[in-house]
N, C-alpha and C positions, 0 to 999 in steps of 0.2 A: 477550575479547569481552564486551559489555554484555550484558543480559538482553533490551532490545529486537533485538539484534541477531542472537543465537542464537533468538529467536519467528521473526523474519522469515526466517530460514534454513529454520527446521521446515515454516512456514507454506509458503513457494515451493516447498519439497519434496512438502509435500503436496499441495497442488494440480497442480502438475506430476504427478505421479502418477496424478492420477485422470483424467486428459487435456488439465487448461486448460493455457493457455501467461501464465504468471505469473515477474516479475522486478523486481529491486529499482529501486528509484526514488529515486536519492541526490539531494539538494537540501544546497545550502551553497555556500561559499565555499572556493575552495583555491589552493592553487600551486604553480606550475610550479618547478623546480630551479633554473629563471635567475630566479625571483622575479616572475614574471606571474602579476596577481591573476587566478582563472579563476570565472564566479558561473555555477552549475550550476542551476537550473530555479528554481522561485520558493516565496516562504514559502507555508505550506499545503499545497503538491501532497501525494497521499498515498504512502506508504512503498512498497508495489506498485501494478503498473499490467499490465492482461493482459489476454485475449481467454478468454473461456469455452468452453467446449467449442461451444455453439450459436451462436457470433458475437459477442456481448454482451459490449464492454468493461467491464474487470474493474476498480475503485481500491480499494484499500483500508490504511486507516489504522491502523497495530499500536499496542497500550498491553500495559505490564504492567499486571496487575492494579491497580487502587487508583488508576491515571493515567488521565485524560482528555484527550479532543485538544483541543487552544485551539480557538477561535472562529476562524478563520482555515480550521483543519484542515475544521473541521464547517462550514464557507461553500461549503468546496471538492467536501466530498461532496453535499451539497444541491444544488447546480449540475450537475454530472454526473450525480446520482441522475436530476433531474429531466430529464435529456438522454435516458434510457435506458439509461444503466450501470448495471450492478452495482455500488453502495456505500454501505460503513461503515465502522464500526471494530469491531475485535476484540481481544479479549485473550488467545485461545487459537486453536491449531491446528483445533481443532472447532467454534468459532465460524467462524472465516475459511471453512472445507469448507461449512457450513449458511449463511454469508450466501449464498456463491456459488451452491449446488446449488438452495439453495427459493429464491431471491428470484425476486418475479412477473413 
């Protein structure tokens, strides 16, 4: 497994835990075994998508350390953000727990 992809493991575990209901948000292109192209959500979406303990949809965008999300990614949270979700990006477990718990 990648390093983004054992964070997002950590990340949905631990917020699952503390009560939100958080889950991965795959985006790409794939196929089928008979060779049917299949295009799964759109560029940008973020990496999780969940409901907060108090209602308040959850997005949020993983990076390891030293990555940033494209411009697309950060389109995608400002939109949502401004809708009333909870969203950002984070590059640790303790961030993802602290956007979710404090944001206003």
């Amino acid at each position: 497994m990648n390093p983004e992809t054992i964070l997002q493991a950590q990340v949905i575990d631990a917020l699952n835990r503390r009560g939100h209901l958080v889950f991965n948000h795959t985006v790409g292109t794939f196929f089928t075994p008979q060779g049917t192209r299949l295009k799964i959500g759109n560029h940008g979406e973020a990496d999780i998508w969940g409901v907060a303990k108090g209602g308040r949809a959850i997005f949020i965008e993983l990076k390891i350390k030293g990555h940033k999300p494209r411009p697309d990614q950060l389109q995608f949270l400002k939109v949502v953000g401004e809708m009333g979700a909870i969203a950002g990006w984070c590059t640790s477990v303790e961030e993802a727990i602290k956007l979710v718990e404090e944001t206003p």
